[in-house]
Residue, then its C-alpha position, 0 to 999 in steps of 0.5 A: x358285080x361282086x368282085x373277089x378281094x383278089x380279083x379287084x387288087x388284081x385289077x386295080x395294079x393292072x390299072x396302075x401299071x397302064x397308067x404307068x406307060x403313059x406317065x412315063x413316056x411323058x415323065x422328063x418330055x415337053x408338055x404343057x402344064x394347065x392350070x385348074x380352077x382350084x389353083x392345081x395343075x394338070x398335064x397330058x399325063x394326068x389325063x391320058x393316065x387316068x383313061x388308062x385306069x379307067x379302061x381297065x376298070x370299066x372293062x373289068x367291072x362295068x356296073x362299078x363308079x368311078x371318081x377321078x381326079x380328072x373326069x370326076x364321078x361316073x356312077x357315083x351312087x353305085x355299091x362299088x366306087x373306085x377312087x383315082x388320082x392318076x397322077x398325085x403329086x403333079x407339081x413333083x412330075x413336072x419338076x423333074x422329081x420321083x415323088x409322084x404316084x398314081x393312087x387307086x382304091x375301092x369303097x364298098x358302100x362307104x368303106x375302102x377295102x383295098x389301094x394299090x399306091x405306085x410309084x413308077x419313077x421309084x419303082x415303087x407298087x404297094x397294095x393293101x386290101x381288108x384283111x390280107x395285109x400290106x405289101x410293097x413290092x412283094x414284101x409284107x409291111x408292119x409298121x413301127x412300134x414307137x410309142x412317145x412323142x420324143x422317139x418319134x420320127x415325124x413327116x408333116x406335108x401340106x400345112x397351109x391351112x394348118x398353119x392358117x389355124x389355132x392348132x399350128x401352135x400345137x403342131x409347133x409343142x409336137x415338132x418340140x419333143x419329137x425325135x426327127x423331123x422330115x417332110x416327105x409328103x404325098x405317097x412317099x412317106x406313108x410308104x415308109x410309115x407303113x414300112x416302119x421307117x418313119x414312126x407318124x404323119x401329119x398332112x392337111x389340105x388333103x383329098x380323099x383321092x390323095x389318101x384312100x389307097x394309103x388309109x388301106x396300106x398304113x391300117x394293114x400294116x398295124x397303122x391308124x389312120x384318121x383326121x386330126x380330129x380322129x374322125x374316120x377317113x371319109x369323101x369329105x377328110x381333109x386332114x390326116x393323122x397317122x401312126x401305130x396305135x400308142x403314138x396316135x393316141x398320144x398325137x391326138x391328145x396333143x392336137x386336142x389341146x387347147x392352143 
């Protein structure tokens, strides 16, 4: 099935928000956190969410993939492929904190065309889609027109391999010169690029799953999205980097500097 570009963010924040119902019942109950073999945890809400997306999506559009965080692929050759992480940000739900998210995207044939990113305990829903701008909760987002380092304000997350690497020397030269330093981390601080309240993100150890739904709503809003190399967003990126035009171009140039 050809889904319309309106009919498959309908269904995706129809999605989000059956997930949202199991999130929340748990959110702040007495749970049991497993920890999965890549080190991360995992609770009943992560599971019992992501049936819930998968439902909804199944139902809508059964000749689709999926690929979610906590059943892995169905369908994976197929020309539609959703990507689910029904809870990212697990460590923040079972620390009793807001800045958790259930993210859902859609990849046609290799491209994302459209996320929906919400963020229950925050009463937070944004949505992107190719071509029809990006939205958090029924306001159109744009993001800033900060162009130089020095006037920026800068949120970094999840720097562990960064930090393992020769270009932490070049994020040190960045954090420098820039304005404001923050650490928002997971969706909340691409809500904010995207809304222009924050002006750049720098992120590794990342999944496509973490960022796919937010790589749609950054570039809606007038934002580019890619790795620290600028190489596309893809299954396999692990990094990000993202801004406006002007200031990405010149953090780019700044990673690429020998260290």
């Amino acid at each position: 099935m050809n889904p319309s570009i309106e009919q498959a963010v309908e269904t995706a924040i129809e999605a989000a928000r059956a997930a949202a119902i199991p999130i929340l019942a748990r959110y702040h109950g007495d749970f049991e956190v497993e920890i999965k073999a890549d080190q991360t945890p995992v609770t009943v809400a992560d599971r019992e969410a992501e049936q819930a997306i998968r439902k909804v999506l199944g139902e809508a559009f059964a000749d689709h993939g999926i690929y979610g965080e906590e059943y892995g692929k169905d369908q994976p050759d197929a020309e539609y492929l959703w990507l689910v992480d029904p809870v990212d940000g697990t460590k923040s739900f079972v620390n009793g904190t807001g800045l958790f998210s259930t993210q859902i995207a859609l990849m046609h044939r290799g491209r994302i065309v459209l996320g929906v990113s919400n963020a229950p305990a925050m009463d937070e829903l944004a949505w992107a889609a190719r071509g029809q701008g990006a939205w958090l909760n029924g306001e159109r987002l744009a993001i800033s027109s900060t162009d130089t380092i020095e006037a920026a304000h800068l949120s970094v997350g999840n720097l562990v391999s960064l930090a393992r690497s020769p270009r932490w020397a070049n994020l040190g030269r960045v954090v420098a010169r820039v304005n404001r330093l923050r650490g928002y981390g997971d969706f909340y601080h691409y809500h904010r690029l995207a809304a222009g309240q924050l002006d750049a993100v720098v992120e590794s150890d990342v999944n496509i799953l973490d960022i796919a739904a937010l790589s749609v709503l950054v570039e809606e809003a007038g934002g580019v999205f890619t790795d620290l190399e600028g190489g596309p967003i893809d299954l396999e990126t692990t990094s990000v980097l993202a801004a406006n035009a002007p200031l990405h171009g010149v953090l780019l140039d700044a990673f690429r500097e020998a260290p």
